[in-house]
C-alpha positions as CSV (number, residue, x, y, z in Angstrom):
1,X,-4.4,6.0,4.6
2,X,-1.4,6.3,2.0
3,X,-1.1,5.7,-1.8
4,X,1.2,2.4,-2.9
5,X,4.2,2.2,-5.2
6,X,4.2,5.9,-7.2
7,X,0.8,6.7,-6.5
8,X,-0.5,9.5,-4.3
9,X,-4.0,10.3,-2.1
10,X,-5.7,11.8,-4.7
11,X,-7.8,9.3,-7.1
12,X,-8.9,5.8,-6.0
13,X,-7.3,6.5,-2.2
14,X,-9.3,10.1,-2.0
15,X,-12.7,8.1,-3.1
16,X,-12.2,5.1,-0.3
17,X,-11.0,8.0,2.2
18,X,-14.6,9.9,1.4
19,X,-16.6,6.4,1.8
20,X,-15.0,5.6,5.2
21,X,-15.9,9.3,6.2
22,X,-19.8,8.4,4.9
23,X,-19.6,5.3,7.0
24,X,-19.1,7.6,10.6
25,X,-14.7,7.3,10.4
26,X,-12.6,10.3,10.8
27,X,-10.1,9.7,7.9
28,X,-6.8,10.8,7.5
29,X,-4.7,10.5,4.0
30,X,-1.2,11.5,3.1
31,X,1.4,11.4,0.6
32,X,5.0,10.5,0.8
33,X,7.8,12.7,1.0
34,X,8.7,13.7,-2.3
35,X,4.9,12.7,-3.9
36,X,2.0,14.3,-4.7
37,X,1.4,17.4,-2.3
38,X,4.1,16.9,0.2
39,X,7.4,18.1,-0.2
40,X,10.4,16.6,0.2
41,X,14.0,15.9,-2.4
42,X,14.6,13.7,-4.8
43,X,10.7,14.2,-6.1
44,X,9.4,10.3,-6.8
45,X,11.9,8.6,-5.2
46,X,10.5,5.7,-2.9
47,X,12.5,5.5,0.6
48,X,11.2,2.3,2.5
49,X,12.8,3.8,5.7
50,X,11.6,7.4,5.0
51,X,8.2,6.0,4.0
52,X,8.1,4.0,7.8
53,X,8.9,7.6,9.1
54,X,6.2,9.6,7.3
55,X,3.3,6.7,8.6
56,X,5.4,7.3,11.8
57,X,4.5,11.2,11.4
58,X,1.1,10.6,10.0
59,X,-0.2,8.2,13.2
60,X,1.4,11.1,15.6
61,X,-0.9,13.5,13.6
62,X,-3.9,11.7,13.9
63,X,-3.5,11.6,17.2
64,X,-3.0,14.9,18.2
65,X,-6.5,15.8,16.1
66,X,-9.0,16.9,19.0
67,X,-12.1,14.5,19.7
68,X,-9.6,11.2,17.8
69,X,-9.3,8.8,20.4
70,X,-5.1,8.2,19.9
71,X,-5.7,4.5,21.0
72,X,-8.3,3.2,18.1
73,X,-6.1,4.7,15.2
74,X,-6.6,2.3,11.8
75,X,-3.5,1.6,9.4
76,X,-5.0,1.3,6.0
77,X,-2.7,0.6,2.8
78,X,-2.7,-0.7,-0.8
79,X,0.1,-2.7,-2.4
80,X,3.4,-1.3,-1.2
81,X,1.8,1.2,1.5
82,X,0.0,-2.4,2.2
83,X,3.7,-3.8,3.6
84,X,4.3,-1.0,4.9
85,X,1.6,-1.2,7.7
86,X,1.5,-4.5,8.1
87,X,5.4,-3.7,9.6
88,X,4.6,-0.6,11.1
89,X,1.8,-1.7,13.2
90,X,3.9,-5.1,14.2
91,X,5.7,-2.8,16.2
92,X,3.0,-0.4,17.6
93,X,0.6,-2.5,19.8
94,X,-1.7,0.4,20.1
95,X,-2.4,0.2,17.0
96,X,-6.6,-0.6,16.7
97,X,-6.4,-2.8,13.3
98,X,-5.2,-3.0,10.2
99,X,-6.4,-3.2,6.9
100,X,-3.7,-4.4,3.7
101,X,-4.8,-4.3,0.2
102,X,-3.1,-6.4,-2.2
103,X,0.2,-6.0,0.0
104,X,3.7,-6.1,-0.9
105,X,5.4,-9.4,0.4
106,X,8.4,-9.4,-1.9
107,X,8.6,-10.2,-5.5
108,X,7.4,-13.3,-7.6
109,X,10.2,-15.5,-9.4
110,X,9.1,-14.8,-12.4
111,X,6.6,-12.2,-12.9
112,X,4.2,-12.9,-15.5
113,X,4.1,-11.2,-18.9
114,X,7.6,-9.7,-18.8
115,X,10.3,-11.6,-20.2
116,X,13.7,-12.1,-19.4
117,X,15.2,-9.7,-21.1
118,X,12.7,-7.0,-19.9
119,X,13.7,-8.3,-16.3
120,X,17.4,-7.8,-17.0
121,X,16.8,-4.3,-18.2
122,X,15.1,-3.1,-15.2
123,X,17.1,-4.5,-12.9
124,X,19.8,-2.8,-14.5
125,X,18.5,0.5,-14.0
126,X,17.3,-0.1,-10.7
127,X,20.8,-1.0,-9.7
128,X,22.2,2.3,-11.3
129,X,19.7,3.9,-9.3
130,X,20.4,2.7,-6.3
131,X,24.5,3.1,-7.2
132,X,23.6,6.9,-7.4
133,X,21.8,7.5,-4.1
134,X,24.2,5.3,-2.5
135,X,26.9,7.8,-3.8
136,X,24.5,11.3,-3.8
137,X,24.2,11.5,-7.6
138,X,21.7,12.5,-9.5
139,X,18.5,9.7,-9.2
140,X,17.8,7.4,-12.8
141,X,14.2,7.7,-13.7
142,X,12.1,5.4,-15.4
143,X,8.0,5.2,-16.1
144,X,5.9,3.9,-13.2
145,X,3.2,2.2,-15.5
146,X,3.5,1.3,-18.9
147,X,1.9,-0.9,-21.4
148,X,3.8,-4.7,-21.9
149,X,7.2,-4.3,-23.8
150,X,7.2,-0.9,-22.2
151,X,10.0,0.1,-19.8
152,X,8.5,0.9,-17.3
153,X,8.8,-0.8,-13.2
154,X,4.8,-2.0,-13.5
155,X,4.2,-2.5,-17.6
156,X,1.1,-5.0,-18.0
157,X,-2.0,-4.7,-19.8
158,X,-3.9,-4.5,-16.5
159,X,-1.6,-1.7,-15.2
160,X,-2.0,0.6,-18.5
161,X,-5.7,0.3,-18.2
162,X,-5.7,1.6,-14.9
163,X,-3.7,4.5,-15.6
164,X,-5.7,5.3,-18.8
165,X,-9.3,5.3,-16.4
166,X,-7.7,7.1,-13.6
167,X,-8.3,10.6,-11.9
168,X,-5.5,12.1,-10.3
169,X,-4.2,15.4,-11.0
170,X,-0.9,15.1,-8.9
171,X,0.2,11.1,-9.8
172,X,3.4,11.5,-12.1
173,X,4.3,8.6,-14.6
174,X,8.2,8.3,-13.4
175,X,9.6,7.2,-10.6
176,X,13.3,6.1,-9.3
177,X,13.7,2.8,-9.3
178,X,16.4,1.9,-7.0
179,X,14.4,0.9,-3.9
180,X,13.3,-1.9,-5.9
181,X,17.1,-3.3,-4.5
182,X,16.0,-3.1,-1.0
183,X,12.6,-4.1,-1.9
184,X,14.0,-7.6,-3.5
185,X,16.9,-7.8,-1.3
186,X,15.6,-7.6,2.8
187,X,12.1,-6.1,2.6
188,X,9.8,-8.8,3.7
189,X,6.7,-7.6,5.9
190,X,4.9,-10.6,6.0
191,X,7.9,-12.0,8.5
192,X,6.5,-9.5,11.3
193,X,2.7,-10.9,11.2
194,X,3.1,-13.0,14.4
195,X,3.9,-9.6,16.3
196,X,0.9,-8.2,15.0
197,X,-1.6,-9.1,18.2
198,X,-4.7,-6.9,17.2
199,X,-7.0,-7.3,14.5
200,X,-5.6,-7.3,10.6
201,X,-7.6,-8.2,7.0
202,X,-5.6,-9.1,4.2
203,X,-7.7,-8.4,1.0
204,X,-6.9,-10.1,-1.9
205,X,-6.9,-10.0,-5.9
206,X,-6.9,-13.3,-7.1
207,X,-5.8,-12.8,-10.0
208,X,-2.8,-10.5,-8.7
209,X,0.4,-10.6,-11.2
210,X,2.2,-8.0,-8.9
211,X,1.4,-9.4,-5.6
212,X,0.2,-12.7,-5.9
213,X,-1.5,-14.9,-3.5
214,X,1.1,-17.3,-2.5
215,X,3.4,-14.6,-1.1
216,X,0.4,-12.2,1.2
217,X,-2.4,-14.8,2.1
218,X,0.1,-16.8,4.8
219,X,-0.1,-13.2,6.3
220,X,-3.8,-13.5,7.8
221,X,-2.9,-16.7,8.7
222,X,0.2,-16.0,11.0
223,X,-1.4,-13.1,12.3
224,X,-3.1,-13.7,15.7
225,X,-6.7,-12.2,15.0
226,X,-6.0,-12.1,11.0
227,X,-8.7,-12.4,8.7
228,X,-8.5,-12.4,4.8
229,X,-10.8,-11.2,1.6
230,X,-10.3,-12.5,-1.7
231,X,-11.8,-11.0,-5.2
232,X,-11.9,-12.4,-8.2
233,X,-10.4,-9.5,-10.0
234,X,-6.3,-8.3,-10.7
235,X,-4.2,-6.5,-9.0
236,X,-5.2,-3.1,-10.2
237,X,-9.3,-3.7,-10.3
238,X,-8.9,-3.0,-6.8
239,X,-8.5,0.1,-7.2
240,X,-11.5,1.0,-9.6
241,X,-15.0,0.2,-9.7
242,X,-17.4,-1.5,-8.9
243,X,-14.6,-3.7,-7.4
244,X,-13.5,-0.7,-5.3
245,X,-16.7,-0.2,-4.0
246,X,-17.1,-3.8,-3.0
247,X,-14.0,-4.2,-0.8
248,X,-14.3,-0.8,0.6
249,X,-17.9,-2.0,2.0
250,X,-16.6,-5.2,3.5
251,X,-13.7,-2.8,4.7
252,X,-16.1,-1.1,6.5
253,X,-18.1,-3.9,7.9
254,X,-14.4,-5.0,9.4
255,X,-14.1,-2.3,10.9
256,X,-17.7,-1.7,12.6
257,X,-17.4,-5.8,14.6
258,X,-13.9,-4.9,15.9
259,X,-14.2,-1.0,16.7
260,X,-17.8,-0.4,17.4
261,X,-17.9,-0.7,21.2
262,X,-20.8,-3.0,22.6
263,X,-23.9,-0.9,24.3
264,X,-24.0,-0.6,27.8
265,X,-26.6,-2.9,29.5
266,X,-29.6,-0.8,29.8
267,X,-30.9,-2.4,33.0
268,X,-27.7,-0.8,34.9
């Protein structure tokens, strides 16, 4: 399990690690280079490539653990960690399943409650970030989460909330915006669902402003054994309760009818 955009283990990810654990799962969570407790230069600065080699890292890990059985490792993500499995596991077929929350399948047109102008602003400094570690300057920082009007990459109502109710001694509010350039440009993991042959849920918020509906749900569908959840709730209720709790439990249930292995027949 891994943290989305800015985020890290500790909070909502650290309380869905410790329910999968209740539920009989060996669970395994990390940060990013650069995040929370791992290490790693420039601090909060999202790599989509490094990121890819830190699950890479991660699965290798989990495997290695005595008594894990290497072939019925889970890929669990949120958001942008949420893309990032969905690609990673397209090409891993031992991968067991897959669970993406609310995951990233590229950016709306418009995105709603920012205006034009705010747009233009942040793609300006994403572009200056990107410029400098193109070039090996120093990174641009801006705020991960701020309220509307805000600049900040996520700045909505919903998003402030979050932040304001959340637990998480290690999550810093800034973050370097220039992946958002890669993540607009070429990063689309929902192209990669048809390669994904084992079984995937895509849970949904319908309600989501930062990864809407239109651009994730095709996912479950052109996946071969892909199955999706939808909530009436945002982007960000995900993430707290009693929503939390909710998905987590179907989660769970997804996991027990394709991993639990069926008893051998007693009269052998």
């Amino acid at each position: 399990m891994a943290h989305g955009f800015g985020g890290t283990q500790q909070g909502s990810i650290a309380l869905s690690a410790t329910d999968f654990a209740s539920a009989g799962f060996d669970v395994l969570t990390f940060d990013y280079r650069g995040f929370g407790e791992s290490g790693g230069e420039p601090r909060q600065a999202p790599s989509i490539r490094g990121q890819h080699a830190d699950w890479r890292a991660a699965i290798a890990r989990a495997r290695a653990i005595p008594g894990v059985r290497a072939e019925r490792i889970v890929l669990w993500g949120s958001s942008f960690s949420g893309g990032h499995v969905l690609d990673i596991a397209s090409r891993d077929t031992t991968i067991a399943a897959v669970i993406a929350q609310a995951p990233f399948n590229g950016f709306p047109k418009r995105v709603e409650g920012r205006t034009g102008q705010e747009t233009r602003a942040l793609l300006f400094a994403a572009l200056r970030d990107w410029w400098a570690a193109h070039w090996g300057y120093r990174r641009f920082y801006l705020k991960a989460v701020g309220a509307p009007g805000e600049g900040a990459v996520m700045a909505t109502r919903e998003a402030a909330l979050a932040v304001a109710r959340m637990k998480n001694e290690t999550w810093q509010n800034w973050v370097a915006p220039g992946v958002l350039i890669d993540m607009a440009l070429w990063y689309r993991p929902g192209k990669r669902a048809r390669h994904l042959q084992m079984p995937v849920l895509i849970c949904l918020a319908q309600h989501d402003k930062v990864s809407p509906g239109a651009l994730t749900s095709p996912i479950a569908a052109r996946a071969l054994r892909g199955e999706l959840s939808r909530y009436p709730c945002d982007h960000f209720d995900l993430y707290s309760d009693p929503v939390r709790a909710s998905v987590v439990q179907d989660q769970v249930r997804f996991l027990r009818r394709h991993l639990t292995e069926p008893e051998a027949d007693a009269s052998r």
